[in-house]
Backbone bond lengths (Angstrom), bond angles and torsions (degrees), N, CA, C in turn:
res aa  C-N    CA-C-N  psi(-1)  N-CA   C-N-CA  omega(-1)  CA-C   N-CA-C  phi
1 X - - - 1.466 - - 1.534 110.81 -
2 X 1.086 117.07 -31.55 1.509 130.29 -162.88 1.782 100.44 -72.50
3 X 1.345 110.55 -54.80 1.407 133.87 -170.99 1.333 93.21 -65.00
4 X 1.714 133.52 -55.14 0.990 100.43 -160.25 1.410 106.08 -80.69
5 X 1.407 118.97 -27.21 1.800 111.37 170.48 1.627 108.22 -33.33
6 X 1.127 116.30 -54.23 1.587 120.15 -157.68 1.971 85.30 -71.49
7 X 1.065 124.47 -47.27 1.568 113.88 -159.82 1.958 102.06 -75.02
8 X 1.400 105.08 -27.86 1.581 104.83 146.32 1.438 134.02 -55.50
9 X 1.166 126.35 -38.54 0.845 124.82 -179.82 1.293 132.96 -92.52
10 X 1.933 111.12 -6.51 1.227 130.07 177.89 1.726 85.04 -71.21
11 X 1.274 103.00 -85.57 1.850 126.21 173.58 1.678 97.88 7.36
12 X 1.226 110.83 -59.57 1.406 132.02 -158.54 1.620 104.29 -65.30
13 X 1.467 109.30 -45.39 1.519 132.63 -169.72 1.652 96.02 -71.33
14 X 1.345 110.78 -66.67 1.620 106.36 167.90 1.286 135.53 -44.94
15 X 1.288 121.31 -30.64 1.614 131.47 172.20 1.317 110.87 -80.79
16 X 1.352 123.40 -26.23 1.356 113.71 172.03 1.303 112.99 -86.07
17 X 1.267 126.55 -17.45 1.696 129.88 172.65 1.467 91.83 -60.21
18 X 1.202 114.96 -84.55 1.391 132.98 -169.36 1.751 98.78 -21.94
19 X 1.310 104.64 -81.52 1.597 113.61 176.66 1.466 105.47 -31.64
20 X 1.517 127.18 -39.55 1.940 101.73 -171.92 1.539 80.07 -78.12
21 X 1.080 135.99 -62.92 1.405 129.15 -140.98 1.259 115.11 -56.85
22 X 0.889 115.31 -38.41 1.841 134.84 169.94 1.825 97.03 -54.69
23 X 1.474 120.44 -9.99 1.534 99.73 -169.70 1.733 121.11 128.48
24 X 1.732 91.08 -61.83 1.463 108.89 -178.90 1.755 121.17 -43.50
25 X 1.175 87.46 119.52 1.668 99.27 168.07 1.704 137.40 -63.36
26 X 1.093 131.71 133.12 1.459 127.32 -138.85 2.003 107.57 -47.48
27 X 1.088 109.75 98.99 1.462 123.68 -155.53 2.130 86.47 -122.74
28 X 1.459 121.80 8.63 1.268 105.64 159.30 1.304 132.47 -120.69
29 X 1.574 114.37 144.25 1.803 111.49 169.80 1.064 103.85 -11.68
30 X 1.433 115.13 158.69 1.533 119.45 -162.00 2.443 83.87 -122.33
31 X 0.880 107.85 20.99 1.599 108.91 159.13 1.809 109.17 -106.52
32 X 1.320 103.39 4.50 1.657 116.71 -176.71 1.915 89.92 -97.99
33 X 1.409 124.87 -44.92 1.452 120.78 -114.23 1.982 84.89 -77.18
34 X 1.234 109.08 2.66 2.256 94.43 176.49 1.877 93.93 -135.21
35 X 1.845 97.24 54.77 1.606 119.08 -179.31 1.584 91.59 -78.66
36 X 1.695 106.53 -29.87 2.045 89.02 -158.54 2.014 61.57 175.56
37 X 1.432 92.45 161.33 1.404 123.10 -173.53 1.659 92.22 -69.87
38 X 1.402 124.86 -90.53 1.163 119.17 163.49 1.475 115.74 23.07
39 X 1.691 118.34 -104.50 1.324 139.70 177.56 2.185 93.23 -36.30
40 X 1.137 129.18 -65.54 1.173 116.56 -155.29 1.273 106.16 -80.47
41 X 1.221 138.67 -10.38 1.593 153.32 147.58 1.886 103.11 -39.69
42 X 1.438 116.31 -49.47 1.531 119.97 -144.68 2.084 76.61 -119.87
43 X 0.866 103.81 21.93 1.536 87.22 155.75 1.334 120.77 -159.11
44 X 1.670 109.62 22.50 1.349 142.95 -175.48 1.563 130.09 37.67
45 X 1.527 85.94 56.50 1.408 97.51 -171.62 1.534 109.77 -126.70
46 X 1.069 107.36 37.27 1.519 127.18 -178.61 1.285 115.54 -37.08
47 X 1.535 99.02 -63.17 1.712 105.75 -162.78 1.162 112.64 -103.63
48 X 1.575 122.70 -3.72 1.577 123.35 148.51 1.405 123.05 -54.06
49 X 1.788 105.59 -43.76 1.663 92.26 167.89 0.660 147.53 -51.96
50 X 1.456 101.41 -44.40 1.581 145.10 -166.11 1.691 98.43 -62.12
51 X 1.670 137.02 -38.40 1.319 162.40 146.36 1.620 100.57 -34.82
52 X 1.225 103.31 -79.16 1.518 122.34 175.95 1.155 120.77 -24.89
53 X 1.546 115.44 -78.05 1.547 130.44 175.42 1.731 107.26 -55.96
54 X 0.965 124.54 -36.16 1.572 108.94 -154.84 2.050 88.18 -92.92
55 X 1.251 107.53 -11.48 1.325 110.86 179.80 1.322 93.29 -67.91
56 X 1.902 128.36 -53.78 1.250 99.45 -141.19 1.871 97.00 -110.55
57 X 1.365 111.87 6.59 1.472 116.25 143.18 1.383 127.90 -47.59
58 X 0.996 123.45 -36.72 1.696 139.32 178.13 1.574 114.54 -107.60
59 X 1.304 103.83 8.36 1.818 107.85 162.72 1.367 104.18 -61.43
60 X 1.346 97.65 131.31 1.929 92.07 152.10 1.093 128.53 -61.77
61 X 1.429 123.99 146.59 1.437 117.53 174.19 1.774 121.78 -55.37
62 X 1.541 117.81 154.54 1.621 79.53 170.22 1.737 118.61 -99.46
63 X 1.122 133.46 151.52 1.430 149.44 144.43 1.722 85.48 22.64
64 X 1.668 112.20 156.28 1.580 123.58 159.47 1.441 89.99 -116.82
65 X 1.593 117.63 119.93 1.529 144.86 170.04 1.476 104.82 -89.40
66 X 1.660 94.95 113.80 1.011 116.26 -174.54 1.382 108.37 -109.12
67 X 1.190 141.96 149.95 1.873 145.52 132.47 0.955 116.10 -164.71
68 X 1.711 85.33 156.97 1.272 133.02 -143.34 1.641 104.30 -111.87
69 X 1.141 117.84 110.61 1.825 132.82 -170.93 1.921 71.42 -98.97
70 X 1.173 112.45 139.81 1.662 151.27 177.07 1.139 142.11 -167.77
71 X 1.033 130.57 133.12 1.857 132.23 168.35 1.596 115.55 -102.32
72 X 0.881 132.86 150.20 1.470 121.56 -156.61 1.414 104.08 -88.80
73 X 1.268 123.20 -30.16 1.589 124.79 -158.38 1.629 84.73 -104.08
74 X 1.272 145.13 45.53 1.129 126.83 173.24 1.755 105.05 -127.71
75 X 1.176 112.72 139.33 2.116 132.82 -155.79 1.493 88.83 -51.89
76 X 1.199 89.32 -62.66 1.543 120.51 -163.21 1.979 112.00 -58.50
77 X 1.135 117.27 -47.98 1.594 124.87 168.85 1.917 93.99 -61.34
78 X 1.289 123.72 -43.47 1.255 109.65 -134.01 1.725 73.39 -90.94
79 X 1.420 138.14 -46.32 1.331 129.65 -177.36 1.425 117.78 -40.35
80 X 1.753 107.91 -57.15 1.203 112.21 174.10 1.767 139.86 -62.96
81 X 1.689 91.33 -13.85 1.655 91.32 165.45 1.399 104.72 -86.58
82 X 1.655 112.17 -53.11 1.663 99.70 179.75 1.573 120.66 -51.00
83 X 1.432 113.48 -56.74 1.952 90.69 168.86 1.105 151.46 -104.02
84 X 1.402 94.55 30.12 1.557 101.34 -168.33 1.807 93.44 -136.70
85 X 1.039 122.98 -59.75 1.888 115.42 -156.98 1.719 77.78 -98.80
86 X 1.089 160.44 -49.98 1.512 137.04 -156.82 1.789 99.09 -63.07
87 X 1.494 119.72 -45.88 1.314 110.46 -158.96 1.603 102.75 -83.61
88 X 1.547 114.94 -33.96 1.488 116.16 168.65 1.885 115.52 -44.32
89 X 1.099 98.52 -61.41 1.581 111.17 -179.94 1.526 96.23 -63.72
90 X 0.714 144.80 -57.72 1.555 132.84 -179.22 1.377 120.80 -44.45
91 X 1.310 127.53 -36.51 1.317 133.08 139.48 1.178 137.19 -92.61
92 X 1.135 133.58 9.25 1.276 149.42 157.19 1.374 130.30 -118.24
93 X 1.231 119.04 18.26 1.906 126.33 -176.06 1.612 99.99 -56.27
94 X 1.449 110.69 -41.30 1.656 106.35 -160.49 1.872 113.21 -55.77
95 X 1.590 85.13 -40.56 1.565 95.80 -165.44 1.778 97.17 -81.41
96 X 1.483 133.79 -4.75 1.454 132.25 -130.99 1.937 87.16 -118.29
97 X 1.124 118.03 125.47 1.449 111.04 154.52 2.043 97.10 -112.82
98 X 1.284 89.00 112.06 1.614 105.05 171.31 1.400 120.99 -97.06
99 X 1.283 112.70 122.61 1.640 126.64 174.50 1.829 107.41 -98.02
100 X 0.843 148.56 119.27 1.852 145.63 160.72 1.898 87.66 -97.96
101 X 1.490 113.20 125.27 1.158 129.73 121.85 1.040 156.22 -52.74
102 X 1.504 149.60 4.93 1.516 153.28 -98.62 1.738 98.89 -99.01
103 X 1.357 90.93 79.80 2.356 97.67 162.46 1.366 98.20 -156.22
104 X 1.492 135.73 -51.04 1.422 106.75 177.11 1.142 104.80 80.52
105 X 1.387 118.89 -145.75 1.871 130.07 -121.90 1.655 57.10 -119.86
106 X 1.284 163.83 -8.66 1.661 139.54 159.01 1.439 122.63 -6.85
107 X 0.976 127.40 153.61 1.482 141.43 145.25 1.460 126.29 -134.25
108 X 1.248 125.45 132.74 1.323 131.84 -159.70 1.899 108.87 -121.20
109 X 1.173 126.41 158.78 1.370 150.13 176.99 1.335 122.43 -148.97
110 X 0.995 110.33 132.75 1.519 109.08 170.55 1.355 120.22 -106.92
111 X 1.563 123.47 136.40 1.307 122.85 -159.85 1.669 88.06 -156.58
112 X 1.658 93.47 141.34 1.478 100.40 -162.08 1.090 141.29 16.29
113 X 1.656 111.26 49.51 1.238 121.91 155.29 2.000 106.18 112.35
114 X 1.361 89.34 -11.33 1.985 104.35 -160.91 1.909 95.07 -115.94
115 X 1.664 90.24 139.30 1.963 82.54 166.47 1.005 114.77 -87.00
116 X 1.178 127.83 160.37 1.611 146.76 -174.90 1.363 104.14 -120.45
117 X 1.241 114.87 119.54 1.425 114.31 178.16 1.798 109.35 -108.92
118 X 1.393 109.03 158.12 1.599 112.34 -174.38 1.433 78.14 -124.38
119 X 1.387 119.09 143.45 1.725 116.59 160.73 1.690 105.24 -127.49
120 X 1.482 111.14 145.84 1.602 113.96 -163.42 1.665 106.20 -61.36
121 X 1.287 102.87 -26.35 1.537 93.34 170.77 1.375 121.77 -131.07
122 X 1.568 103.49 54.93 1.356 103.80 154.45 1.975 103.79 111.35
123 X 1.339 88.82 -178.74 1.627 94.76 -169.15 1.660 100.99 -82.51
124 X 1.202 119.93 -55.75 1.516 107.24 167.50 1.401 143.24 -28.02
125 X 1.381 95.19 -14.10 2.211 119.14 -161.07 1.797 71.45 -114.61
126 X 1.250 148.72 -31.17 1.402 120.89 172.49 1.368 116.13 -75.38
127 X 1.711 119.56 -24.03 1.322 109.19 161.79 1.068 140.93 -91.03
128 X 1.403 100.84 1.37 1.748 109.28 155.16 1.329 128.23 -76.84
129 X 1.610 106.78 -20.28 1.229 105.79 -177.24 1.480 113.25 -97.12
130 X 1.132 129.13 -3.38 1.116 166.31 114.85 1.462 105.17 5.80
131 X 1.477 94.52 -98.13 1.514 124.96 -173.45 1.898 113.55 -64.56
132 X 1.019 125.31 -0.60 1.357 130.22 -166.82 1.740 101.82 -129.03
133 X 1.263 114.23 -33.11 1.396 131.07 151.89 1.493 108.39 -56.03
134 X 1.282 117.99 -46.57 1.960 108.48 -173.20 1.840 98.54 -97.79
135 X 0.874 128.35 51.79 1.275 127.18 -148.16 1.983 77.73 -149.29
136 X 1.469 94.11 -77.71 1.486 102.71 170.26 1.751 122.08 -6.53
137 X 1.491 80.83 -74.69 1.689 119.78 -165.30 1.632 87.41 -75.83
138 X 1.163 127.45 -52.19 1.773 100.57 -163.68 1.362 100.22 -94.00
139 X 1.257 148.02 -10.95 1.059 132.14 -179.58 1.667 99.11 -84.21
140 X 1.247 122.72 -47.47 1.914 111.30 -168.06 1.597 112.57 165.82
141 X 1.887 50.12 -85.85 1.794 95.90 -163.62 1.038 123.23 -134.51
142 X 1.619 141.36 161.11 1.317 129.71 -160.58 1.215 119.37 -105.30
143 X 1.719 121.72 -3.27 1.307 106.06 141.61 1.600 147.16 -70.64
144 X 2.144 95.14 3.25 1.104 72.65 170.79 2.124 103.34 -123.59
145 X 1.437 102.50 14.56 1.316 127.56 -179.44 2.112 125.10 -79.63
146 X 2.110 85.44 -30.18 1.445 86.01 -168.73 1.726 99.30 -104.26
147 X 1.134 124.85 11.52 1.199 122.33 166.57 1.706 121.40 -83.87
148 X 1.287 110.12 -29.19 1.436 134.29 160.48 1.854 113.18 -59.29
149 X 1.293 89.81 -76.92 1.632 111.13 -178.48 2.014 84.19 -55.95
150 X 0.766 147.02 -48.00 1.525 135.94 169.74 1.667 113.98 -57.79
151 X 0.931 135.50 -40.97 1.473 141.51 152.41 1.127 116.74 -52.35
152 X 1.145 144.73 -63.33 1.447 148.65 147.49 1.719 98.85 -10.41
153 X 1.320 110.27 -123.24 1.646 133.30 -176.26 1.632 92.83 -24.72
154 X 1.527 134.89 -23.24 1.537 115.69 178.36 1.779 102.63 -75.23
155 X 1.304 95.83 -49.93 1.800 92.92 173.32 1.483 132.15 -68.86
156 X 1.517 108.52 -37.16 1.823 110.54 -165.56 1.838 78.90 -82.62
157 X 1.095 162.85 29.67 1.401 155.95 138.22 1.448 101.06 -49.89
158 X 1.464 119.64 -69.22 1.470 132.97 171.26 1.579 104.66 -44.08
159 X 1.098 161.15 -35.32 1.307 124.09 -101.25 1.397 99.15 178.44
160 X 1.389 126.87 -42.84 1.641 120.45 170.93 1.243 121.08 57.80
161 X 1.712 102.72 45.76 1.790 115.56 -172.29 1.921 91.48 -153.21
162 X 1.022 88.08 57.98 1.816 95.41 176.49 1.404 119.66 -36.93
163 X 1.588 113.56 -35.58 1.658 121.89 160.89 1.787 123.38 -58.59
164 X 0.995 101.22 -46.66 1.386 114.68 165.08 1.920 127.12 -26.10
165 X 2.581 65.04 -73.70 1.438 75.35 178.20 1.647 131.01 -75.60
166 X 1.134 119.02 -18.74 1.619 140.69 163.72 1.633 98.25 -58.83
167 X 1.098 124.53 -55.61 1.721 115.24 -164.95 2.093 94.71 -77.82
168 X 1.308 130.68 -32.45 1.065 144.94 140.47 1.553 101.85 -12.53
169 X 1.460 107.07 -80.78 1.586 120.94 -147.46 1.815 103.52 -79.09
170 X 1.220 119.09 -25.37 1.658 156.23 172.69 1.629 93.66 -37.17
171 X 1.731 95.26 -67.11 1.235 106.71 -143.15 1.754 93.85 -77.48
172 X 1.083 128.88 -69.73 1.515 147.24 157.60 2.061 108.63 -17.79
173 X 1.417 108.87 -26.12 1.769 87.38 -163.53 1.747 82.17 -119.66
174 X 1.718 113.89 -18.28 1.349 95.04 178.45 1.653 114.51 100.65
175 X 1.384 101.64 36.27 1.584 117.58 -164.55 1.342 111.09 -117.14
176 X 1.526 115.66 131.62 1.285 102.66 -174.22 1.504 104.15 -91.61
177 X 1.769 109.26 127.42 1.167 87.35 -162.60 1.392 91.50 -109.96
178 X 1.181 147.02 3.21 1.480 148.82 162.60 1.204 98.77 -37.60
179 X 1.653 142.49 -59.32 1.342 123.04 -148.20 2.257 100.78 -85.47
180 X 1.538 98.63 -15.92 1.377 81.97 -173.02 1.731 104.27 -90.57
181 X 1.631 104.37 -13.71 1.701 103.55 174.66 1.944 110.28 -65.57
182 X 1.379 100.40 -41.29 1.789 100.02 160.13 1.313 100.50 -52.27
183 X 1.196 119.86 -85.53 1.615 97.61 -166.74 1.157 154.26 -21.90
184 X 1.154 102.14 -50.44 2.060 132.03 173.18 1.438 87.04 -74.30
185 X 1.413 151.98 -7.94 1.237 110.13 -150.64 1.897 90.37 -119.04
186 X 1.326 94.00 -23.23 1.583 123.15 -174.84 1.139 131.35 -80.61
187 X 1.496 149.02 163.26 1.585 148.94 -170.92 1.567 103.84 -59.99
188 X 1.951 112.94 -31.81 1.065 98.77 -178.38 1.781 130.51 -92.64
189 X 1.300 99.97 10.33 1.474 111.15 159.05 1.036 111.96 -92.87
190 X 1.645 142.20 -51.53 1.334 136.77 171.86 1.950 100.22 -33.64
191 X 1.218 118.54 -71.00 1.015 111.46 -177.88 1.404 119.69 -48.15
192 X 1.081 139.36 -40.00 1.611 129.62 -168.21 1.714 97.60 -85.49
193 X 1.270 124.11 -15.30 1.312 102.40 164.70 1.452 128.34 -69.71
194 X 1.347 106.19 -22.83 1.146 127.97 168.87 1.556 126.04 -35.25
195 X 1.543 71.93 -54.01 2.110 95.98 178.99 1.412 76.98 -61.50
196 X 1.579 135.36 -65.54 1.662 116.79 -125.10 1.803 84.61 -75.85
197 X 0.993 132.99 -50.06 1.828 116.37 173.42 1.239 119.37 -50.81
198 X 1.081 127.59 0.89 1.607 122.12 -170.10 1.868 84.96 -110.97
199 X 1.303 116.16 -32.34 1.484 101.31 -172.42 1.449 111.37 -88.51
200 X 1.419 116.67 -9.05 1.721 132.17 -176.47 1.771 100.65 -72.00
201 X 1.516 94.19 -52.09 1.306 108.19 175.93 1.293 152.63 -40.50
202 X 1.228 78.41 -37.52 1.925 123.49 -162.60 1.879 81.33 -89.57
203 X 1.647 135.50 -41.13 1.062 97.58 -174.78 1.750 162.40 -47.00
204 X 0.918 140.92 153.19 1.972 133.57 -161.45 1.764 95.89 -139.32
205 X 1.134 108.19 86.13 1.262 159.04 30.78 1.838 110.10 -98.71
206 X 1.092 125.07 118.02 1.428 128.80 156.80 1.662 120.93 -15.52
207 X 1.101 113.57 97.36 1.528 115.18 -176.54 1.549 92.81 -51.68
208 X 2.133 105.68 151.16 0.987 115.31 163.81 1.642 118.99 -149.85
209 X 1.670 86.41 33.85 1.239 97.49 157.24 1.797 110.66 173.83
210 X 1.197 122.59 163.03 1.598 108.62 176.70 1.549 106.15 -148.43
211 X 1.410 103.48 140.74 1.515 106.34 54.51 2.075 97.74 -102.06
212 X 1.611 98.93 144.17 1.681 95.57 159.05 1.427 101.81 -98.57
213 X 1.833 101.15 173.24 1.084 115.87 -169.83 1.779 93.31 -115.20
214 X 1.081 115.82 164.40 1.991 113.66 144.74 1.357 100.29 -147.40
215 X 1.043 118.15 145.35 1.818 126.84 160.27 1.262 112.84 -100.33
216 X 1.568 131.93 147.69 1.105 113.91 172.72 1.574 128.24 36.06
217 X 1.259 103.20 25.31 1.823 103.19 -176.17 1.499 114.88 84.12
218 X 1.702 123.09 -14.21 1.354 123.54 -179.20 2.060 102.76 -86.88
219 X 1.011 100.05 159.53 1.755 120.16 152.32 1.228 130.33 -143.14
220 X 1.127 114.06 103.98 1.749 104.68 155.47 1.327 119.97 -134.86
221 X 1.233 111.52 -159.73 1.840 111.54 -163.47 1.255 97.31 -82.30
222 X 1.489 143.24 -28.18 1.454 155.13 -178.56 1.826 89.48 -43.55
223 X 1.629 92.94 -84.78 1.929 108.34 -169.06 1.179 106.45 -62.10
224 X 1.508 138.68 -33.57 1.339 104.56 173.88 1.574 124.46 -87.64
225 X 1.504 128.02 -12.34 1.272 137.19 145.42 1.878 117.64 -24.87
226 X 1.819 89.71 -65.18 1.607 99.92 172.62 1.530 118.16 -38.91
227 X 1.653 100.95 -79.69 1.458 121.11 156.42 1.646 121.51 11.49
228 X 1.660 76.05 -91.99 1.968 93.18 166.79 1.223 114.17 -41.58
229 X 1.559 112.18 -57.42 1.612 110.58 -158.06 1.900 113.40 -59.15
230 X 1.775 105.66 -56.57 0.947 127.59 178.34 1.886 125.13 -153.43
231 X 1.039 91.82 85.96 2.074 102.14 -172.01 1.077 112.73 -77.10
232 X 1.631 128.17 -1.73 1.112 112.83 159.61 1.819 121.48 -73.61
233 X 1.277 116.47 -44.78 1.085 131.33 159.16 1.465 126.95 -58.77
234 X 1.653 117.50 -14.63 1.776 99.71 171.40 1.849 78.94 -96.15
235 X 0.981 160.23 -59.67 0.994 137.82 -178.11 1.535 142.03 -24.16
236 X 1.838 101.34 -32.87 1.457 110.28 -163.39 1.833 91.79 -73.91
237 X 2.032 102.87 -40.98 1.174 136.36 -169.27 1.958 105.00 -51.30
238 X 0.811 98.17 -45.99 1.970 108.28 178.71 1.182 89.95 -82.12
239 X 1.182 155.72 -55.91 1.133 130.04 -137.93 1.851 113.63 -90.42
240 X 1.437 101.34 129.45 1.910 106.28 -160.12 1.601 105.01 -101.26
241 X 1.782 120.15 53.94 1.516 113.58 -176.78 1.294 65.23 -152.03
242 X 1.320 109.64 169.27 1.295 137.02 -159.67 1.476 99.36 -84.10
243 X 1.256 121.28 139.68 1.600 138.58 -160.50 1.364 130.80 -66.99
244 X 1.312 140.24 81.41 1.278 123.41 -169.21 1.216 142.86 -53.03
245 X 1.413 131.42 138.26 1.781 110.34 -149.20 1.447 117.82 -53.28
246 X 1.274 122.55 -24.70 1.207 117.14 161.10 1.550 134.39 -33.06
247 X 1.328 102.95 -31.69 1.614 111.77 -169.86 1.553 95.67 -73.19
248 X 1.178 113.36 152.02 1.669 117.13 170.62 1.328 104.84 -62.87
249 X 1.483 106.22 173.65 1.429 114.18 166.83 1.161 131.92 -98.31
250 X 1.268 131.51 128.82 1.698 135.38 -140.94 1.804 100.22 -99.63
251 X 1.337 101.03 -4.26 1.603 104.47 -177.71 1.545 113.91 -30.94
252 X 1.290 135.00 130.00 1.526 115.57 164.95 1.438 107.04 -98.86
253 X 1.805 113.69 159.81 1.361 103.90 -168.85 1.698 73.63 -121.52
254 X 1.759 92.78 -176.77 1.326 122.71 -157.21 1.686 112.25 -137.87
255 X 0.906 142.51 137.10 1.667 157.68 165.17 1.551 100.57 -76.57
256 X 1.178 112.36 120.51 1.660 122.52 -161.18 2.108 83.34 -101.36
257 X 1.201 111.87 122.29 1.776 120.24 166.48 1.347 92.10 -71.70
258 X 1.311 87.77 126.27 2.018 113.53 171.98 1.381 99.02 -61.06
């Protein structure tokens, strides 16, 4: 759909060239009129483009939007934040808009009025998800949320006491963790998990297993393959502003004929 919009809209760009050149007087949509010099010449909008374009030449690129569908007590989520998205984001936060999900392969019910959560591995993986969910919400923002929630999943790996490791990680980074232990413990953590199943849910294609990946809002087996393999590099790879030294170097080499 996308392609053919854009091959419409080229079509569109050409017929209105044609039309000034042929004579015709500014006879196009005015989202055409900085299509080609031509068209903005014959509908006297010359030096608005001319404004326009060099404006959006020197746009920044935007951010590569990343998230991460996870359950806290799971090998596999907790591998992939420790070696792959903690060290990526550590050199790449600037260019990185990061989302964490924390419910996973969950299932939820509501019973007198409260959700009930089932977690695939157990009641402990509901208080991690829990606790990394109110973590979210009381810390902000996720630069200052995923350094925590990264402390966490580095310790409860060992240990399968996600409280522990959070009052652990609390004490060491300097977190108050009283207001996010209210949370998780309270109506208003039940509820924000809520959100995180309603956003698990909401996925197109239906996760069917995690950790998932999305880029930019897409998934398939291609990007999260990448992901897994190496996320610092599909990251450097998406991202359309000029590369931060962090990114490898894309140089290609060559076999010199004897």
């Amino acid at each position: 759909m996308v392609v053919f919009l854009l091959l419409v809209a080229s079509l569109a760009a050409v017929q209105c060239v044609e039309a000034v050149e042929s004579g015709q007087t500014c006879n196009v949509p005015p989202s055409m009129w900085c299509s080609s010099p031509a068209v903005a010449k014959s509908c006297q909008v010359e030096e608005s483009c001319e404004r326009y374009l060099r404006k959006v030449a020197h746009a920044p690129a935007p951010p590569v939007s990343l998230t991460l569908y996870y359950e806290s007590l799971c090998g596999g989520c907790q591998k992939f934040i420790n070696d792959q998205l903690w060290p990526t984001w550590s050199k790449l936060s600037p260019i990185m808009n990061l989302t964490l999900v924390p419910y996973g392969n969950a299932a939820e019910k509501k019973r007198f009025g409260k959700w009930v959560y089932e977690c695939q591995h157990g009641k402990q993986e509901c208080v991690g998800n829990l606790i990394e969910t109110c973590t979210l919400y009381v810390l902000k923002n996720i630069t200052a949320a995923f350094p925590f929630i990264h402390c966490i999943e580095s310790r409860v790996e060992h240990s399968d006491n996600p409280k522990k490791a959070a009052e652990k990680c609390a004490s060491m980074m300097q977190v108050d963790f009283s207001a996010i232990e209210k949370c998780a413990e309270g109506s208003q953590g039940n509820e924000l998990e809520h959100e995180m199943a309603l956003k698990t849910g909401s996925l197109n294609p239906p996760h069917t297993y995690v950790p998932w990946v999305t880029l930019n809002g897409v998934h398939t087996e291609k990007i999260q393959n990448e992901a897994m393999d190496d996320l610092l590099k599909l990251i450097c790879d998406t991202y359309q502003g000029p590369k931060p030294d962090a990114c490898p170097s894309s140089t290609a080499t060559v076999c010199i004929r004897d």
